[in-house]
N, C-alpha and C positions, 0 to 999 in steps of 0.2 A: 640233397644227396649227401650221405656221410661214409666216411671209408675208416674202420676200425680194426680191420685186421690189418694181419702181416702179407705181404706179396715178393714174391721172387721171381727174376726172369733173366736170360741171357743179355746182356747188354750187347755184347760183340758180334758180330754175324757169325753164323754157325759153321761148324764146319773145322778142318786141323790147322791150327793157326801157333804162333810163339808161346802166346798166353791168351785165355779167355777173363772174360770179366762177367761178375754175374752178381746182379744187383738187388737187394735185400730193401724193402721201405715198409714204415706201420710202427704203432706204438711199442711194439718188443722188440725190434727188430735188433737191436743190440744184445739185448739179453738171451735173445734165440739162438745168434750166432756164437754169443759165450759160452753156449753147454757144449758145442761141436768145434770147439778150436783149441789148440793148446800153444799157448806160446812158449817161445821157444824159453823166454825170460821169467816164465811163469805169471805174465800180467790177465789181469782178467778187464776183458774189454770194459765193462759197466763202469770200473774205474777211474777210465783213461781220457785226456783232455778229448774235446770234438778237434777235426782234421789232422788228425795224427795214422800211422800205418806200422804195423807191426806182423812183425811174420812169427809162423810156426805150424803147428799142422791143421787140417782139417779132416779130425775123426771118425769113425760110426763105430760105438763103441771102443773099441779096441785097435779097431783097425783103421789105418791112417791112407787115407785116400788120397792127399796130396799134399806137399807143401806148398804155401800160399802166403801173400800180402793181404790180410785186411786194413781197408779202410772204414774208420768210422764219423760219421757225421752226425752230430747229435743235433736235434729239432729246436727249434724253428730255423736254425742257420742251416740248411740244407736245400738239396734241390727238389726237394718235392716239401718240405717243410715237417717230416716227418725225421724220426729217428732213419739213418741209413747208413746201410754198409752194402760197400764195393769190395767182393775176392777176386783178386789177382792169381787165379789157379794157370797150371801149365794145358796149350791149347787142344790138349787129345780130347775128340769129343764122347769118349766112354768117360772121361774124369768130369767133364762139364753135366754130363748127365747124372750119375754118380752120386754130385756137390749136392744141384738139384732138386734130385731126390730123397735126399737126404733132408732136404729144408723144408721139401712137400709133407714128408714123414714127422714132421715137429712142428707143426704150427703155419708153415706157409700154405698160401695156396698162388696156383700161377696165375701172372701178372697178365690182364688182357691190352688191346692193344694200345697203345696212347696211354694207360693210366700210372705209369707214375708223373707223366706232364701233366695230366687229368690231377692228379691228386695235388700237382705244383700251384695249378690254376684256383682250386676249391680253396687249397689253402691260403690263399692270398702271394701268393710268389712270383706272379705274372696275371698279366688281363691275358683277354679271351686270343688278342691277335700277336698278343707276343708268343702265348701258346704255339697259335697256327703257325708262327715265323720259324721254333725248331722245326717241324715236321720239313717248311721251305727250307729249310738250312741246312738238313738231313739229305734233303732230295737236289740240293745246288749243285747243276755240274757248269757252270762259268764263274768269271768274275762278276759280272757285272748282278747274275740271279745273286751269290753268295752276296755283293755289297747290300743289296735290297733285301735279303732274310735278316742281315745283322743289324740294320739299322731297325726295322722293324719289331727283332728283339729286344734291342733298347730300348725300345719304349718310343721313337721317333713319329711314328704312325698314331699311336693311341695317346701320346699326350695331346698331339694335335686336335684330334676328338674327344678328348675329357677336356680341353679348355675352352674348347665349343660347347659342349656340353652344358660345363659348368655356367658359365655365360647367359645361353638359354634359359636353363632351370633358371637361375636367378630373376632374371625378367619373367618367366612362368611363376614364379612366388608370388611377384607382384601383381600379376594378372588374376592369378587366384584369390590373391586377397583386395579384389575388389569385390569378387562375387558375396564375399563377405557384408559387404557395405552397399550391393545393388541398390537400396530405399534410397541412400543417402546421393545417391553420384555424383562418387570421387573418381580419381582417377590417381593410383599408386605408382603407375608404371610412364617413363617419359614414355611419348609415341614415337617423340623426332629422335632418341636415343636407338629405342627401340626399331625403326626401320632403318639406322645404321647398320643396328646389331645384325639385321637381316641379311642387308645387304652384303655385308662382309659375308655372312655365312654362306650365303647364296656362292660367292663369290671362288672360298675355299672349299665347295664340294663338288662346285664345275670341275675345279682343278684338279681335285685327285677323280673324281669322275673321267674327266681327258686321259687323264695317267694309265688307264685300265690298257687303252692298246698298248701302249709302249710293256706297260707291266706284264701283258700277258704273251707278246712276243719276246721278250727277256725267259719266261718262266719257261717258255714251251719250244723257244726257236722258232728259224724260222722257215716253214717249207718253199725249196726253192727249185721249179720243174726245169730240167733241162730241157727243151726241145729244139726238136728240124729233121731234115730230114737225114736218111741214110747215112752213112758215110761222112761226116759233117766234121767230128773230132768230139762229139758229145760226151762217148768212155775216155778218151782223152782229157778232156778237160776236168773231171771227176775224177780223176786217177791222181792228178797234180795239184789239184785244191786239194785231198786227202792226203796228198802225199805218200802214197801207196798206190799199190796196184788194184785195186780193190774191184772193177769194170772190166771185164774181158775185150781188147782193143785188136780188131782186123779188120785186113784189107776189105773185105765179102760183108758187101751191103746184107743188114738186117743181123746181125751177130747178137745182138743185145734186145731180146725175145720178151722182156718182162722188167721190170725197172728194179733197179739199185738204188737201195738208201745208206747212207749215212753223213752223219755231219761234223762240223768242223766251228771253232769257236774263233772268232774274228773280232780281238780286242774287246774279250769280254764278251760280246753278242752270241749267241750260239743260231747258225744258218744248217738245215737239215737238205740236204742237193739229195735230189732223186733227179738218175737217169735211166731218160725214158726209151723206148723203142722206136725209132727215126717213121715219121711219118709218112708212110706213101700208100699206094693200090697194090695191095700183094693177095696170091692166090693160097698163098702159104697158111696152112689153118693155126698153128703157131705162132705166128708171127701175128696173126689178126689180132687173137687175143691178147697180143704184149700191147697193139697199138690201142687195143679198147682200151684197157687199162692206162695206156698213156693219157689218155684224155680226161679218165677217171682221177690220176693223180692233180692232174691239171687246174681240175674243179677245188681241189682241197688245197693247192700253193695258193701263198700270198704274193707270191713273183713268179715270174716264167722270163727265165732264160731263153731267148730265140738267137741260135748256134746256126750260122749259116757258112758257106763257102763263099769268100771272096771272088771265086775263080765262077761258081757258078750258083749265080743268085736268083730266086726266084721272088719278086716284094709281092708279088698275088698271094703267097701262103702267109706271107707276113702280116697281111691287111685281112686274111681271111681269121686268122688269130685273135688280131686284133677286135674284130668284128663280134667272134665267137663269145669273146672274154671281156667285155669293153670295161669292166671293175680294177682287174687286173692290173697292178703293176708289169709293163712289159718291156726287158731290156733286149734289145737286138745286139748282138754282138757276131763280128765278121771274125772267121777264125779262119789261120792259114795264112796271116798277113804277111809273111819271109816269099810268099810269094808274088804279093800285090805290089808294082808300081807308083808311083805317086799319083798318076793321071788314075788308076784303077781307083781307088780309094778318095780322091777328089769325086769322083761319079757315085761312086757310093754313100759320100757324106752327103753329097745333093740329093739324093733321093731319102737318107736316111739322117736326117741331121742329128741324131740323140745316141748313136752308132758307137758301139767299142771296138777296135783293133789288135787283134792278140793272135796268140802263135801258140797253143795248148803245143805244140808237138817239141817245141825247144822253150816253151817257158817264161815266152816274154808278153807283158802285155798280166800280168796275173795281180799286178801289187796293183793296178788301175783297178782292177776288176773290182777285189776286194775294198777299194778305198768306194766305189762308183756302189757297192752292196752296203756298206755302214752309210752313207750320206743317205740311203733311203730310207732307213731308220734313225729317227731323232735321237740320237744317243747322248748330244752333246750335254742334257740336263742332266743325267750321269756321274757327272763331275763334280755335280753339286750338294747339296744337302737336301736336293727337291724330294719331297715325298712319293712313292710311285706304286699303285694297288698295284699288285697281281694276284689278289685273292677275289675268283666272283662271287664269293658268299659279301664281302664289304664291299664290291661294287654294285651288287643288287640294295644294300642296305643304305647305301650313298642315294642311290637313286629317287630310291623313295623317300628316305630322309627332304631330298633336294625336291619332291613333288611336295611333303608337305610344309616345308618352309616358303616356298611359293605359295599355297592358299594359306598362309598366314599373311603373308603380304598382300594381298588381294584384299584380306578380311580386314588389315588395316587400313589401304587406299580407299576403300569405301566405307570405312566409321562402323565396322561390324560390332556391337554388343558383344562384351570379355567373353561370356561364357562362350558362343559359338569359336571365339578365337585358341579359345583355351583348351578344345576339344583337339585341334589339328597341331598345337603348340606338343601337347602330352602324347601324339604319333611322333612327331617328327623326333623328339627324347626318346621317344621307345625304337626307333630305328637306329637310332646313335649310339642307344645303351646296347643297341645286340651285336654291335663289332667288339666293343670292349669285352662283354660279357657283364653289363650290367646289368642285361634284362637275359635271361636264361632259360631253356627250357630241357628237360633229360631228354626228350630228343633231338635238339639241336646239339646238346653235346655227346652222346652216341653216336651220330652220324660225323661229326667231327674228329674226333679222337679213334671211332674205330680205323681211319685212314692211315693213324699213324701204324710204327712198326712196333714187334713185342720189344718190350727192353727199353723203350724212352715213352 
C-alpha cells in the first residue's frame, strides 16, 4: 500500500466550538497550503523551519475566509511522517467547511477513517499496536483505560513482542540452517538453550494471555445488576453511587418498570450499575416486561448485586439466584441497616457470612461498598509497569502464537527432525508479527483503521 496524495480532514469534533483544527498530510501538503495563505509577515511557508506557527489569512482568491494559525511539520519528523499542517481557524462550522473545501478544490482529497495513523504506521512512525493504542486513547474514559493506551503507545507492549520475536527468529536462523546441511547432521541451534527460550516464551504469553480479562474489564467496564425485590432501596442505591438522581425513587412497589444504566469510575476502574425492576408475581403487563428484562440484564453482568431488606428477608430468592446464576460473581448486600439491631444483623451474618451492611437512604455503608466492588477486580497490578491486553485482535494472536510455540516444544521433547520443527517455528513468528504489524494484510488493516475516527 502507498499513499501519495494529499489528504485533509477535520481534526476537532464538529460542530461550533472556540477554534477548529483541520489537518492537511501528503507530499505537497506545505506547498498546497502556501498558495491559500497569506501571512500576515509576508512569509511563505515552504521557507519556514518545521514546528514553527505563523498567522495570517486563509484566502480563495481574494477573498479571506478567515484568519488562522498555521502549523507546519515537515517530513519525516511528523506525525504521520509526511509533510503536515495544522490550521487553527475560528470554530464556526460554515468557516470549517469553507477551509475544507477550499483544500478539496486544490489538490486534497478527504481524509478516510484512521488514515493519517494509517499513513503514521506505513511510514514507519509506530507498529501496528501502538497504532491500535491512539484509537484506545481516543476512546479512554478512565484512569486506569488512559494508563494502558499510553503505555501501549510507548511502545511498552510491542517491544515486549519484537524481543520475543527477535529471540525466536534467531534460533529459527539456526534451525533453518540446518536444513541446509540435512546429509551432513549437524546441529546449529543449542536444544537445552533453545527449550529455555521456549519456556520463557511460553511463560510471557500465558501472562499477557491472563491479562486479557483484567484488560477487557478496564476497556469496557464493568456491568454490574442491581437486583431484589420491590421496594428494597435498589433506585436508591443507584441515585448515591451516581451521585445524582438519575432512578425515579417511591414509596409504590414496582416504580422502576425497565432498567437504568449508567456508570461511575472507582479509582480508575469504570463499574456500569444497571437498575433493575424489583422481582416479584405481578399481574401488571408493564411491569412483566421490566422483570423479563431484568433477567435479560442479568445474563450480560459480570456481578449482581442482591439489595435486600434487613427488616424483611427472604434467603430462598437468594439461593434461587444463586442457583440460577452459579458463574456469577454474587454480592448480597442488606440495605436499611439504621434500622437493624445488633442481634438483627448477627442472624443475618449467620445465615449470610459474605453480607454488606449499608444504609443507601442516609449514605452510610457506600465507601465499604465500593472498596468490597475494586477487591473483586484485580487492580492492584495496576500499579505497576505490568503489561495488560485489551485488544482481542492480540489476544487472539497470543493465543495461537502460545498453541504453536507448545507444538514446538512437543517436536523438541520427542527429537523431531528441524524441518517438521521449523514449519510450526515460522506460524508462531507469523502470529507475533501480526500484533506488531510485521506480518500485514490490506485487509487486516482496513478493518482496523476503518474503526478509527476521520481526522487521526
Amino acid at each position: 500500500m502507498s499513499y501519495i496524495d494529499n489528504i485533509v480532514a477535520l481534526a476537532t469534533p464538529s460542530g461550533t466550538g472556540a477554534i477548529a483544527v483541520i489537518r492537511v498530510s501528503g507530499p505537497d501538503a506545505i506547498t498546497l497550503v502556501d498558495t491559500l495563505f497569506k501571512s500576515i509577515k509576508g512569509k511563505k511557508l515552504g521557507q519556514q523551519k518545521s514546528h514553527t506557527i505563523h498567522l495570517g489569512h486563509i484566502v480563495d482568491q481574494e477573498k479571506i475566509l478567515d484568519e488562522a494559525l498555521v502549523s507546519i511539520f515537515k517530513g519525516p519528523h511528523s506525525y504521520t511522517g509526511e509533510n503536515v499542517v495544522e490550521i487553527s481557524c475560528h470554530g464556526s462550522p460554515f468557516i470549517q467547511q469553507q477551509i475544507i473545501q477550499l483544500l478539496l478544490r486544490n489538490g486534497c482529497r478527504s481524509a478516510s477513517a484512521g488514515e493519517f495513523t494509517l499513513r503514521a504506521f506505513l511510514n514507519g512512525k509506530m507498529d501496528l499496536s501502538q497504532a491500535e493504542a491512539v484509537a484506545d486513547l481516543i476512546a479512554s474514559d478512565s484512569e486506569a483505560a488512559h494508563d494502558i493506551a499510553m503505555q501501549q503507545m510507548r511502545g511498552g507492549f510491542s517491544n515486549e513482542i519484537q524481543e520475543l520475536r527477535q529471540e525466536l527468529l534467531n534460533f529459527a536462523s539456526l534451525i533453518e540452517l540446518e536444513l541446509d546441511f540435512s546429509q551432513e547432521d549437524v546441529e546449529f541451534a543449542d536444544r537445552t538453550q533453545f527449550n529455555e527460550l521456549l519456556n520463557r516464551i511460553s511463560e510471557v504469553l500465558k501472562k499477557l494471555i491472563d491479562s486479557f480479562a483484567l484488560g477487557n474489564v478496564i476497556k469496557n467496564g464493568i456491568p454490574v445488576a442491581i437486583v431484589g425485590q420491590p421496594n428494597v432501596g435498589k433506585s436508591t442505591l443507584l441515585n448515591v453511587l451516581l451521585n445524582e438522581e438519575r432512578a425515579i425513587v417511591s414509596e409504590i412497589a414496582g416504580t422502576t418498570r425497565d432498567t437504568v444504566e449508567d456508570h461511575i469510575s472507582i479509582k480508575g476502574i469504570n463499574f456500569r450499575f444497571i437498575d433493575t425492576a424489583g422481582i416479584r408475581e405481578t399481574v401488571d403487563v408493564v411491569e412483566k416486561i421490566g422483570i423479563e428484562r431484568t433477567f435479560d440484564k442479568i445474563e450480560k453482568a459480570r456481578l449482581i448485586i442482591y439489595l435486600f431488606d434487613g427488616m424483611d428477608f427472604d434467603k430462598a430468592e437468594l439461593e434461587q439466584i444463586q442457583k440460577r446464576y452459579p458463574n456469577k460473581q454474587l454480592l448480597p448486600i442488606c440495605n436499611k441497616m439504621d434500622l437493624l439491631n445488633q442481634e438483627q444483623k448477627e442472624k443475618i451474618k449467620s445465615e449470610i457470612p459474605n453480607v454488606l451492611f449499608l444504609s443507601a437512604k442516609f449514605k452510610e455503608g457506600i465507601s465499604e461498598l465500593e472498596s468490597k466492588l475494586l477487591s473483586l477486580v484485580d487492580s492492584g497490578v495496576l500499579s505497576g509497569d505490568t503489561t495488560i491486553i485489551t485488544n482481542s485482535r492480540h489476544y487472539d494472536a497470543l493465543l495461537k502464537a502460545l498453541e504453536e510455540i507448545q507444538k514446538v516444544k512437543e517436536g523438541l521433547d520427542m527429537e523431531l527432525s528441524s524441518d517438521l520443527m521449523a514449519i510450526d517455528i515460522r506460524q508462531a513468528l507469523y502470529h507475533l508479527g501480526e500484533i506488531t504489524g510485521s506480518v500485514t494484510t490490506d485487509d487486516l488493516l482496513g478493518n482496523i483503521f476503518s474503526n478509527f475516527c476521520i481526522g487521526k
